[in-house]
RODO-2510 file (C-alpha; in nm, 4 decimals, decimal comma):
residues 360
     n   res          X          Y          Z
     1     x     0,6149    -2,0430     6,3373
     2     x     0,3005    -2,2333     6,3753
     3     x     0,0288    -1,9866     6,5367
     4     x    -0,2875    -2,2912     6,4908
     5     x    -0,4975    -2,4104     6,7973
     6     x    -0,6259    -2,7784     6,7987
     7     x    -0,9252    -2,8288     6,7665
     8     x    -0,8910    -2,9250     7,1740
     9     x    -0,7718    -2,5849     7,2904
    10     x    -1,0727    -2,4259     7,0838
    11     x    -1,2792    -2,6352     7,2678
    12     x    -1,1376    -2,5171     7,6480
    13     x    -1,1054    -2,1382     7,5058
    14     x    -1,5240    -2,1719     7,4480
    15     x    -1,5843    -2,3690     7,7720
    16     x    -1,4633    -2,0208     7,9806
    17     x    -1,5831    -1,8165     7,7515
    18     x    -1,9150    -1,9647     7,7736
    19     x    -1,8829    -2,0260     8,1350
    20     x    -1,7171    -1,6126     8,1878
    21     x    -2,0336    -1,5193     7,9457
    22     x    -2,3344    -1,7044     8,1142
    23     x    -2,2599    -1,7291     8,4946
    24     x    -1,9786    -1,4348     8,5470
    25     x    -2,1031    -1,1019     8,4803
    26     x    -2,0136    -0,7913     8,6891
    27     x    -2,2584    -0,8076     8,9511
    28     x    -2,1728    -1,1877     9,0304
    29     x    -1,7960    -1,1368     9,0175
    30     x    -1,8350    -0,8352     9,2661
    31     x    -2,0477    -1,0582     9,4961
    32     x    -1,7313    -1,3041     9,5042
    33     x    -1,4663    -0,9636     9,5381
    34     x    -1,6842    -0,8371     9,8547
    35     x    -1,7219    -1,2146    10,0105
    36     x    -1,5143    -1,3391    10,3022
    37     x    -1,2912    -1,5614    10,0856
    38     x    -1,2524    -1,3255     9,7854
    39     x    -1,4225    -1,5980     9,5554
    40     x    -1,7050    -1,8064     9,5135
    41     x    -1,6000    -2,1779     9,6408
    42     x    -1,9218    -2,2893     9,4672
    43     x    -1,7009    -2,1346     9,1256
    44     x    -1,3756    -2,3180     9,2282
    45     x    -1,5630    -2,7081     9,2688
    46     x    -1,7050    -2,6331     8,8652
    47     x    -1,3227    -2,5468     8,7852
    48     x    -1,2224    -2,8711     8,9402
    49     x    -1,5357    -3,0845     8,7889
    50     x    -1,4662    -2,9285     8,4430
    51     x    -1,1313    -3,0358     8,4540
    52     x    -0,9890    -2,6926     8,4249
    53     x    -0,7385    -2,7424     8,7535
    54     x    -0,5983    -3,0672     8,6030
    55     x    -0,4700    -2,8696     8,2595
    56     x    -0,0983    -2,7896     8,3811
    57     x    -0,0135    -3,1304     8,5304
    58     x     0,1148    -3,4236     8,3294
    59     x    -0,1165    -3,7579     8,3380
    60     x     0,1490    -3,9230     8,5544
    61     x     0,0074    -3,6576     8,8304
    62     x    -0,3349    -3,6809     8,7596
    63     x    -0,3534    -3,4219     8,5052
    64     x    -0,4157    -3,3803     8,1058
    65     x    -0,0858    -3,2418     8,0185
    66     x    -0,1509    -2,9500     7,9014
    67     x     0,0918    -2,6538     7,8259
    68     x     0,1426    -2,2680     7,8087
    69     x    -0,1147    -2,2315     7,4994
    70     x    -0,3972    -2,3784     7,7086
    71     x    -0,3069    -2,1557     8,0106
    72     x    -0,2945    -1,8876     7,7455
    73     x    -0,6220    -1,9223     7,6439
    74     x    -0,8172    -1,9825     7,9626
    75     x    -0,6566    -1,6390     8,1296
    76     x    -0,7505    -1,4265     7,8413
    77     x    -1,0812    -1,5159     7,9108
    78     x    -1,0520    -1,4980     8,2840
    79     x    -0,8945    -1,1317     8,1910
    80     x    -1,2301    -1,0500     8,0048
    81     x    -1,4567    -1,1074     8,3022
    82     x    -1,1511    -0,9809     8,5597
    83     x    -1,2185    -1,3401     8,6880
    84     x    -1,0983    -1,3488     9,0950
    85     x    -1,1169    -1,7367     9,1898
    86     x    -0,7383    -1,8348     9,2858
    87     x    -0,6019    -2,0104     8,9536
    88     x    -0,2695    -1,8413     8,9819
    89     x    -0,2022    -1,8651     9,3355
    90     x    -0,2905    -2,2396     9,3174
    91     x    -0,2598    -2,4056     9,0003
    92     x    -0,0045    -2,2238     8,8175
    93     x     0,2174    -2,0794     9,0824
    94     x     0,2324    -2,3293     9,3593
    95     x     0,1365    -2,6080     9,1185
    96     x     0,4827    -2,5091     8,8825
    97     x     0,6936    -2,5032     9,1908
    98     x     0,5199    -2,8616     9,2785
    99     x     0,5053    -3,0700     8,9505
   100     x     0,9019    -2,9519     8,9113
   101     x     0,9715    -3,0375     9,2514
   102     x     1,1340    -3,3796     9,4103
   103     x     0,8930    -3,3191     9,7067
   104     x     0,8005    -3,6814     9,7918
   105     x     0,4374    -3,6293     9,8770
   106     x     0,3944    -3,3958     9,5628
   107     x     0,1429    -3,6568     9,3578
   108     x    -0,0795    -3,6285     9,6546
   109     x    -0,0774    -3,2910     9,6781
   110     x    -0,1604    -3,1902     9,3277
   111     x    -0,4050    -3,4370     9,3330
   112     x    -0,5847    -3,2115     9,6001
   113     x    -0,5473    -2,9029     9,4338
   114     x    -0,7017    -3,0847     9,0725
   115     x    -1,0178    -3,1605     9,2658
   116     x    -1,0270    -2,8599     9,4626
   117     x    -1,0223    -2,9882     9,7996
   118     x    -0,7217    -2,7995     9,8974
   119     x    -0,5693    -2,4910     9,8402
   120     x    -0,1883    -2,3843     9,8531
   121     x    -0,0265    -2,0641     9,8113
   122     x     0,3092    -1,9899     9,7067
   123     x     0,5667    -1,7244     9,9663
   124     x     0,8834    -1,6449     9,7925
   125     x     0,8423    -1,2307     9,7839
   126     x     0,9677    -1,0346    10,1185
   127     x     0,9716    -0,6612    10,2106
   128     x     1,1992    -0,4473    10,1155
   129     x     1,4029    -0,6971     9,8551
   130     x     1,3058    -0,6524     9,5310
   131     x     1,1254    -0,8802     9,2367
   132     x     1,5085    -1,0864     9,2026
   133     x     1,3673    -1,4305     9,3012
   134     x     1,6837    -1,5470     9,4994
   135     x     1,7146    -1,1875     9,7294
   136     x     1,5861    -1,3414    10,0545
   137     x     1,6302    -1,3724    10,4046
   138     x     1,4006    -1,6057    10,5347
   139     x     1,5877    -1,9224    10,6977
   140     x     1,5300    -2,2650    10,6453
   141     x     1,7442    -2,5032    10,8850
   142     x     1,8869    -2,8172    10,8371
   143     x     1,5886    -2,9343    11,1105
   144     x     1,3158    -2,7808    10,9036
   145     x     1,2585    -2,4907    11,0938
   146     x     1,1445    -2,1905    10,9295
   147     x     1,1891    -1,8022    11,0110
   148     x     1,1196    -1,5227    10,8259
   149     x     0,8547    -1,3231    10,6815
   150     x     0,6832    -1,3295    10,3037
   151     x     0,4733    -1,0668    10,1932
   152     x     0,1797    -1,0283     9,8859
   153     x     0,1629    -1,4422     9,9408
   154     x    -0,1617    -1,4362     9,6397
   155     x    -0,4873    -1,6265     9,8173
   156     x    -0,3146    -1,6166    10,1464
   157     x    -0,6472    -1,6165    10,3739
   158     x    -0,7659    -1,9585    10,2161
   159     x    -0,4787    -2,1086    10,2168
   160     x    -0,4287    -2,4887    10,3423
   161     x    -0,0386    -2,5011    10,2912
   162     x     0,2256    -2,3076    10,2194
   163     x     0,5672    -2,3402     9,9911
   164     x     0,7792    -2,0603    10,1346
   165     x     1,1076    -2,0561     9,9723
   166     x     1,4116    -1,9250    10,1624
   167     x     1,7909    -1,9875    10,2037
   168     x     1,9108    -2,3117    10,3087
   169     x     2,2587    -2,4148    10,4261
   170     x     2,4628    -2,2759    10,1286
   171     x     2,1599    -2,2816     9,8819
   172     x     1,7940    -2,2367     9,8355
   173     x     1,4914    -2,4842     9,9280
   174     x     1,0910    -2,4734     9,9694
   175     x     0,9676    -2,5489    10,3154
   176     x     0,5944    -2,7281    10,2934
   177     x     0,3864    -2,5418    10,5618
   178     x     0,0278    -2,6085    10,7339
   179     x    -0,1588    -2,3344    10,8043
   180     x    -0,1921    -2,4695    11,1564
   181     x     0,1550    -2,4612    11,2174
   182     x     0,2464    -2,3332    11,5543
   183     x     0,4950    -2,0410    11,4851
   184     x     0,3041    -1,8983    11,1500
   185     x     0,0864    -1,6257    11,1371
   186     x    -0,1259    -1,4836    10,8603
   187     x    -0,1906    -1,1307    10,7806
   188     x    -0,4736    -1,1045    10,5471
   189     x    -0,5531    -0,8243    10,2877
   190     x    -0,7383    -0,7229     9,9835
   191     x    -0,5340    -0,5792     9,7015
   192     x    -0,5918    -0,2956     9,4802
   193     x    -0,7884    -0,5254     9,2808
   194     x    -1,0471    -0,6786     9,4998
   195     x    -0,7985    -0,9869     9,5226
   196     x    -0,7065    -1,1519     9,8570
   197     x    -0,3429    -1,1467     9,9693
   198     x    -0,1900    -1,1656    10,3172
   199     x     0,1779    -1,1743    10,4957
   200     x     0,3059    -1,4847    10,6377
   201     x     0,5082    -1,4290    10,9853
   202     x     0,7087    -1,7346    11,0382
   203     x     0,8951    -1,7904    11,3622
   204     x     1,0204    -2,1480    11,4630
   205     x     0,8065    -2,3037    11,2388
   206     x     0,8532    -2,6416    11,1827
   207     x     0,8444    -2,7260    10,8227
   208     x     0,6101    -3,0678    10,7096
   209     x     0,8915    -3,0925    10,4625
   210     x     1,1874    -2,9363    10,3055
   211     x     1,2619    -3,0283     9,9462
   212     x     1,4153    -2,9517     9,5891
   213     x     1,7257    -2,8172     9,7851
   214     x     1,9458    -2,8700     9,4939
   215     x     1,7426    -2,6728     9,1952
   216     x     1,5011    -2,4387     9,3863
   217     x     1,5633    -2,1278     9,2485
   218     x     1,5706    -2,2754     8,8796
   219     x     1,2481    -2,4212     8,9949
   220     x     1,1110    -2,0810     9,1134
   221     x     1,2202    -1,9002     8,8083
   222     x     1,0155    -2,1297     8,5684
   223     x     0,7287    -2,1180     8,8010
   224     x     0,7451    -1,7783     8,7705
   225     x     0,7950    -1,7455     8,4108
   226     x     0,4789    -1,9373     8,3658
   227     x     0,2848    -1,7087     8,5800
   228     x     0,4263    -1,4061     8,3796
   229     x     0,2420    -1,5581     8,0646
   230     x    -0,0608    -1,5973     8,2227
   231     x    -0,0960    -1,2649     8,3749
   232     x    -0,0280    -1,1506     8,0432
   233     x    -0,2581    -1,3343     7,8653
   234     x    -0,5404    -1,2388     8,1362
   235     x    -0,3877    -0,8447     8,0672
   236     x    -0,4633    -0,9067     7,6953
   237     x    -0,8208    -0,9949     7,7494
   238     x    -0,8908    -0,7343     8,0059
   239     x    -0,7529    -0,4591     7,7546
   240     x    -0,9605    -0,6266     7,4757
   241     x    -1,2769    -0,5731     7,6992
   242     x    -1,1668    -0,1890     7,7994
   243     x    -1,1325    -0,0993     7,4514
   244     x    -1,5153    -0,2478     7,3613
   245     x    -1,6544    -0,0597     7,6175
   246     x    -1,5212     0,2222     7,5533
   247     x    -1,6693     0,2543     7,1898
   248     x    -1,9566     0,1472     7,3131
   249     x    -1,9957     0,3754     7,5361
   250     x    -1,9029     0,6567     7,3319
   251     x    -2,1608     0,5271     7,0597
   252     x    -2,4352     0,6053     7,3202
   253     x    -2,2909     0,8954     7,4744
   254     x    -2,4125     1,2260     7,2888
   255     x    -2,2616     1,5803     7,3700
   256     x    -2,3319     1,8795     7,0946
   257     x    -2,6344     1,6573     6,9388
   258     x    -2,4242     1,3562     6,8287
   259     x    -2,2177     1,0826     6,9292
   260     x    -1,8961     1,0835     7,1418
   261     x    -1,7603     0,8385     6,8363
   262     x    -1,8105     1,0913     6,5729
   263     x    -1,5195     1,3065     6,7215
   264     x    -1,2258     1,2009     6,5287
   265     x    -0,9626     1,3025     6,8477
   266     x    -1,1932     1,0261     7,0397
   267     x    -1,1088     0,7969     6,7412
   268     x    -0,7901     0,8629     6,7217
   269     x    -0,7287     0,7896     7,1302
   270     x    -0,9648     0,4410     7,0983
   271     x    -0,7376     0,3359     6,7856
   272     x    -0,4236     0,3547     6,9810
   273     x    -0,6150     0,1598     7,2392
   274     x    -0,6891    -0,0955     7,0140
   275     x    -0,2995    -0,1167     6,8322
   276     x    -0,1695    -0,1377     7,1965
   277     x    -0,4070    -0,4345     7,2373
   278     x    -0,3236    -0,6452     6,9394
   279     x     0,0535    -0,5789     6,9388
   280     x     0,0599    -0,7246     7,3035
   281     x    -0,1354    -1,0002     7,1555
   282     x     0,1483    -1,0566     6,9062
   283     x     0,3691    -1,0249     7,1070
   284     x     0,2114    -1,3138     7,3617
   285     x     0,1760    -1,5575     7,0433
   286     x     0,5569    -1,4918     6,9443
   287     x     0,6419    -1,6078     7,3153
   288     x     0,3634    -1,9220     7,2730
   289     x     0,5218    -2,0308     6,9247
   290     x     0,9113    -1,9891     7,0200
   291     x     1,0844    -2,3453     7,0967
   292     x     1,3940    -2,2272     7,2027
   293     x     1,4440    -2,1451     7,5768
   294     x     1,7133    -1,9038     7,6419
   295     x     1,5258    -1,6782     7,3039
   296     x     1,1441    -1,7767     7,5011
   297     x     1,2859    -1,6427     7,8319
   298     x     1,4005    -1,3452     7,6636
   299     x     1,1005    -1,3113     7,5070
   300     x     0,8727    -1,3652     7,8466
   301     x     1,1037    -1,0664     8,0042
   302     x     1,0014    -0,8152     7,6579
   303     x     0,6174    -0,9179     7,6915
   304     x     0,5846    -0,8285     8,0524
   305     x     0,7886    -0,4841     7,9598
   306     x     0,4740    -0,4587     7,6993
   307     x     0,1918    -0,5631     7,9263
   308     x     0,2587    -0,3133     8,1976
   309     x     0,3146    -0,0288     7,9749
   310     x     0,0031    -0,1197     7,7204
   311     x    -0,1980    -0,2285     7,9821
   312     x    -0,2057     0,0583     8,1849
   313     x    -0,2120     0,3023     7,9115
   314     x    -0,5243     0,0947     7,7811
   315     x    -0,7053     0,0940     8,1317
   316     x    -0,6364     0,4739     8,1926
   317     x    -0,7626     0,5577     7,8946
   318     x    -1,1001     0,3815     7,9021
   319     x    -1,1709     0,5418     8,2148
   320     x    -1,0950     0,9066     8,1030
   321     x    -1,3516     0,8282     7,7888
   322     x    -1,5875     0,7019     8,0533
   323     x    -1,5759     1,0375     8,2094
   324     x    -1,6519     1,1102     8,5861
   325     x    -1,8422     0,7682     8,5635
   326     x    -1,5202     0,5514     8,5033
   327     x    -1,3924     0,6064     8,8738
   328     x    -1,7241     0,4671     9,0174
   329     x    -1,7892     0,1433     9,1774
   330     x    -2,0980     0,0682     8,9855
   331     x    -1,9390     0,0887     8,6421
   332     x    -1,6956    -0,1997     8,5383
   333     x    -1,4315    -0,0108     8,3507
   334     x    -1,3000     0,1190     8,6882
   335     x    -1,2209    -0,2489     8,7715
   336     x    -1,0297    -0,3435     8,4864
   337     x    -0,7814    -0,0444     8,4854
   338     x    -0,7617    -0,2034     8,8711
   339     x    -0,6586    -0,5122     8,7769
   340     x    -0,4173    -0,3812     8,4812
   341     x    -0,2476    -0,1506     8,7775
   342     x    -0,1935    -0,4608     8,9590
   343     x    -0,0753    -0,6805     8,7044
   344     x     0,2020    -0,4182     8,5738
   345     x     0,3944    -0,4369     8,9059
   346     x     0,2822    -0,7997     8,9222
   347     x     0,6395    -1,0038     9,0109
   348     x     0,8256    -0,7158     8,8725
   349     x     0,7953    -0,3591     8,7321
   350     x     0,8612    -0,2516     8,3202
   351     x     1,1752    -0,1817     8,4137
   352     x     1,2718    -0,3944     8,6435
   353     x     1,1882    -0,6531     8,3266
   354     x     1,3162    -0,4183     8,0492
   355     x     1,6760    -0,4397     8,2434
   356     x     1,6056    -0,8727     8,2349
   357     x     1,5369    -0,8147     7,8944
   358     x     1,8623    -0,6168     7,7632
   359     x     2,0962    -0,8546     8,0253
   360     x     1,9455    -1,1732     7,8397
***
């Protein structure tokens, strides 16, 4: 089991870092959180002229073929800094759907979302049905109109198009949608986290396109599976930065004339933080270094089980060693255990993933 970087992914994993330790502290990520868009566009054109939206995509669409790993490493620096510009929604999510797609237009497309010109957001989830990728009732007709409604569609507000996925004849397909689409409607929100999100109402909408009606849900699923690891990864490094906060604030934090780290019950409680930390970590690298797919899959299902227990253990318990100042807006620690919350339900609960685990 080879667990090595090249000598190229240590080079992208100190670009963000650099770029999440120079020009992305708190007070300029909560500028971007309480902004119109929910992110600084000025952020999104470096992404694009650092290359950082090409990474997933294969040169034959414009991109520089990279893999899981390199995802891996960019979100668990995004996760340190609780970064908010839309890779996910874009790049990974909508991107995976598009590079595996037979959509005919698709190299154009992705070129768009490499240089940052567009945006598109991926609508599969619907009220009321679940994290099973397939339970939906939204209707896509042989004529390419569309009806239904998606919910928690991730960078909703900002975006330009839309792959909704719904049932289609006998099957499953993705219908390409404008945002100026007569017969769609957008419902913006910010979640827990700060992030934007919205609802798309779609009612006799005609489709741009409807595509991949053969393989869609496959197509969904490894989408999907792809996001899982990088919510994961971006988990690990937003534990990573809980748990170094916390000691440091309890090095500075005195009550009965010493330290907050000299009690050993403190040390005991930041410990477990830590060993929840780095066996998620291991856990992540098994995932990264396993070749075969039904084991990997298996093994995606068991690391999201991890991340949403760890995670919000991790997050909750920085905040109760942060005291009364944890819950405030001012102090960062608050934020992360946000973000943590948000990623443990994110595309399916512990259990709901423990079950996929045990049936695999």
């Amino acid at each position: 089991m080879n667990l090595s970087f090249t000598d190229e992914q240590n080079l992208l994993r100190d670009s963000v870092s650099k770029f999440c330790g120079s020009d992305y502290d708190f007070e300029t990520r909560m500028k971007s959180v309480n902004s119109d868009s929910g992110h600084n566009p000025e952020h999104w054109k470096l992404f694009a002229e650092l290359g950082w939206l090409a990474i997933p995509f294969s040169e034959d669409l414009g991109g520089l073929d990279g893999g899981d790993v390199d995802l891996s490493l960019m979100f668990e620096e995004f996760g340190k800094s609780i970064v908010v510009e839309p890779y996910l929604a874009n790049v990974v999510l909508s991107g995976g759907v598009l590079k595996r797609s037979d959509l005919e237009n698709k190299t154009d497309l992705i070129e768009h979302l490499i240089t940052g010109e567009k945006q598109i957001s991926l609508a599969n989830y619907e009220p009321q049905k679940g994290f099973n990728l397939d339970n939906v009732d939204c209707e896509i007709s042989e004529d390419g109109s569309v009806n239904g409604l998606k919910t928690t569609v991730l960078n909703a507000p900002n975006a330009d198009f839309f792959l909704v996925f719904g049932k289609h004849q006998t099957g499953h397909a993705f219908a390409l949608i404008s945002k100026d689409a007569k017969g769609s409607k957008v419902t913006t929100y910010k979640t827990y986290d700060g992030f934007v999100s919205g609802d798309l109402h779609l009612e006799n909408c005609k489709a741009d396109a409807v595509f991949s009606k053969a393989d869609a849900v496959d197509i969904l699923h490894q989408a999907i599976l792809e996001g899982i690891i990088c919510v994961s990864s971006e988990a690990i490094g937003a534990m990573e930065t809980c748990y170094k906060l916390t000691i440091e604030y309890t090095q500075q934090r005195e009550q009965f004339g010493q330290s907050l780290s000299k009690f050993q019950a403190l040390q005991h409680r930041m410990v477990d933080m830590f060993m929840e930390t780095e066996f998620s970590k291991s856990f992540l690298l098994k995932v990264l270094a396993t070749d075969d797919e039904n084991e990997r899959t298996k093994l995606i299902y068991g690391l999201k089980n991890q991340i949403a227990k760890a995670g919000k253990y991790v997050g909750e318990e920085a905040v109760q060693l942060h005291g009364g100042m944890g819950v405030t807006e001012e102090m960062s620690v608050g934020h992360y255990l946000k973000r943590l919350l948000v990623i443990t339900n994110l595309f399916g609960s512990s259990d709901y993933f423990l079950d996929k685990y045990i049936e695999s």
